[in-house]
N, C-alpha and C positions, 0 to 999 in steps of 0.2 A: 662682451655682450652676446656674441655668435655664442658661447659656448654656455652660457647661463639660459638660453631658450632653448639648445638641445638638450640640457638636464630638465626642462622644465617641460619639454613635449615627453622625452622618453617616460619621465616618472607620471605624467598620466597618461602614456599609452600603458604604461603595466598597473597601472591602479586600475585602466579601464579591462584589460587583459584578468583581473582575478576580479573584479568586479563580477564578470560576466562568468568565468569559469565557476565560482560561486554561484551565482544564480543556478548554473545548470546542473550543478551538484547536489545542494543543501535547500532546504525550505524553511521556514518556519510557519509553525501552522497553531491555533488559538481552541483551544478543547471546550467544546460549547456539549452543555447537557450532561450530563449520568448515565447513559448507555453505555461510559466505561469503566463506572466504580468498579473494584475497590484501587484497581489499576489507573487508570485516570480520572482527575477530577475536573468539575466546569473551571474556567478559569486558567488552566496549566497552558506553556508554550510549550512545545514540540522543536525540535530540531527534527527533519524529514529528509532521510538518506534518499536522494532521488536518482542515483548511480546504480544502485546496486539492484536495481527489476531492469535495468536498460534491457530493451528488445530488439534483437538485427533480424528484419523480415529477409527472409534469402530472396523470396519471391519477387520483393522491391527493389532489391539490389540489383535484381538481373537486368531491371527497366533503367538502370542509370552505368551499368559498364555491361561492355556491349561478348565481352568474354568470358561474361556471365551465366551459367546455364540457369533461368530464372526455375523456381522449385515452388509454386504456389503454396500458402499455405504455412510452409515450413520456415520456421524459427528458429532462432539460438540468443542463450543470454550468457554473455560473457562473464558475466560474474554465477548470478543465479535467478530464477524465477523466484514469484513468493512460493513462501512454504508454511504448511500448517503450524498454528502458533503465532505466526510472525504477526503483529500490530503493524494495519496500514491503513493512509492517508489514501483519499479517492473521490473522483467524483460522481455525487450520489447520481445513480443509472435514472430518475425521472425528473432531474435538475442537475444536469452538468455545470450550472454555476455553481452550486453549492458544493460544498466540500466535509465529506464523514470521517470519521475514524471507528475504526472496527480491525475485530482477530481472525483472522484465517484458519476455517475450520477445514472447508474441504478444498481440493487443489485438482486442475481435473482427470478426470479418469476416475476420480472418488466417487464410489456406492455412499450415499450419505441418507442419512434416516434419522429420525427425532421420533422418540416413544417414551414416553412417561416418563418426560422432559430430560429424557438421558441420549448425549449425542452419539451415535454410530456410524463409524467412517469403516469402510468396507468388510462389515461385519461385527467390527471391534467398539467396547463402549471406548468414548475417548477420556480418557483422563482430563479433568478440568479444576483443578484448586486454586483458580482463580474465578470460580461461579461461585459467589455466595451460598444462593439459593435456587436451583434448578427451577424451571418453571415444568408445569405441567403438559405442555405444549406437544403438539407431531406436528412431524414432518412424513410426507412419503416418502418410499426411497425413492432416489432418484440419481441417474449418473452424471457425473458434471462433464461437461462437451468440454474440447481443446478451447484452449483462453477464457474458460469460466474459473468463479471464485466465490464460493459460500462463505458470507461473512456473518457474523455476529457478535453483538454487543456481550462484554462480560457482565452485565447488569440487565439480565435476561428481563426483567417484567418491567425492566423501563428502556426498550431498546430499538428501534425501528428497525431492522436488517431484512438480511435473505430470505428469512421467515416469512413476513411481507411483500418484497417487492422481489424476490428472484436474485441473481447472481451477478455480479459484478464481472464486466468482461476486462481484458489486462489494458485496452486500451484503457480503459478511466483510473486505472494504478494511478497515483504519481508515485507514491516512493514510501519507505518501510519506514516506523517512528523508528528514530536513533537512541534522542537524549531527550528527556526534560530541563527544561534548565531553566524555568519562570514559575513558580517563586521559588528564592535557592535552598530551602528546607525540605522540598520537595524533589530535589534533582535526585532521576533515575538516567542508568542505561538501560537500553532492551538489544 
C-alpha cells in the first residue's frame, strides 16, 4: 500500500512539474480579426514560443545576489530578442488585458519611416510579400528607443498597430508565434 501512494504522489508531482514547465514555455493564443491576412486568419490557434524573448535584467539581478554589480538598464536574452519579421503575441500598450498579434517591423535603434505606404527601416525599403496591398499611409521617421517595438498588421487597411497607437515596449512581449495548429488544414510553422 506504502509503495502504491509513492507512485501515486511521485506521478503527480511530475505531471504537476510539466504541467507548470508548460505553462511557462508555450501558450496558446485564438487569432481574433484580419489585421493578419493573408498570414493569419480569425479563428486560427497559435502555439506561442514564450522562451525564446526571455529577458535577464542585470540591473535586477543585482538587487537579489549581493555579489552582484547591479548595471541599471542593461539586459541580456539568452536565447534572443524579437527580430524583425518575427510574428508576435502581446499585450495591447492601452489594454494590457487584451492580447494582439502583430509583425515586427522595427526593433530598436531602427530609423523607421512610412512614405507612400512603403516601409523604411534605416533608410532601406523593407521588403514585405506578405502585404497584399500597401496602404497609402506615413509615418515620420522616427528612432525607436532601447525596449521599443514597431509593430504592424499584414493586412495594413484593416489593422490597428504602431501606426496608431505607438510602439510596443518588451515588457508586454509574451512570446514569438511558433505553430498553427487549429484548424489542421491550416497548420503552419513560423
Amino acid at each position: 500500500m506504502r509503495s502504491l501512494l509513492r507512485e501515486v504522489l511521485q506521478t503527480t508531482l511530475l505531471a504537476l512539474v510539466l504541467f507548470g514547465g508548460l505553462q511557462a514555455t508555450v501558450r496558446n493564443f485564438r487569432v481574433e480579426g484580419s489585421s493578419m491576412e493573408p498570414t493569419l486568419h480569425e479563428g486560427q490557434y497559435l502555439l506561442v514560443n514564450r522562451l525564446v524573448y526571455f529577458r535577464l535584467d542585470l540591473g535586477r539581478l543585482g538587487e537579489f545576489l549581493p555579489f552582484w554589480e547591479a548595471e541599471d538598464g542593461k539586459a541580456v536574452y539568452p536565447f534572443r530578442p524579437p527580430q524583425e519579421g518575427d510574428i508576435i503575441v502581446f499585450q495591447f500598450p492601452q489594454d494590457p488585458s487584451r492580447d494582439f498579434v502583430k509583425r515586427v517591423i522595427g526593433v530598436p535603434g531602427d530609423a523607421l519611416e512610412i512614405r507612400g505606404g512603403q516601409v523604411y527601416v534605416n533608410g532601406k525599403q523593407l521588403a514585405e510579400p506578405y502585404v497584399l496591398e500597401p496602404v497609402g499611409s506615413s509615418y515620420t521617421l522616427r528612432v525607436l528607443g532601447p525596449g521599443e517595438y514597431f509593430v504592424l498588421g499584414d493586412n495594413r487597411r484593416h489593422s490597428n498597430d504602431s501606426r496608431n497607437w505607438g510602439t510596443v515596449s518588451w515588457e508586454l512581449i509574451i512570446g514569438k508565434a511558433w505553430v498553427v495548429y487549429w484548424p489542421p488544414d491550416r497548420m503552419a510553422l513560423f
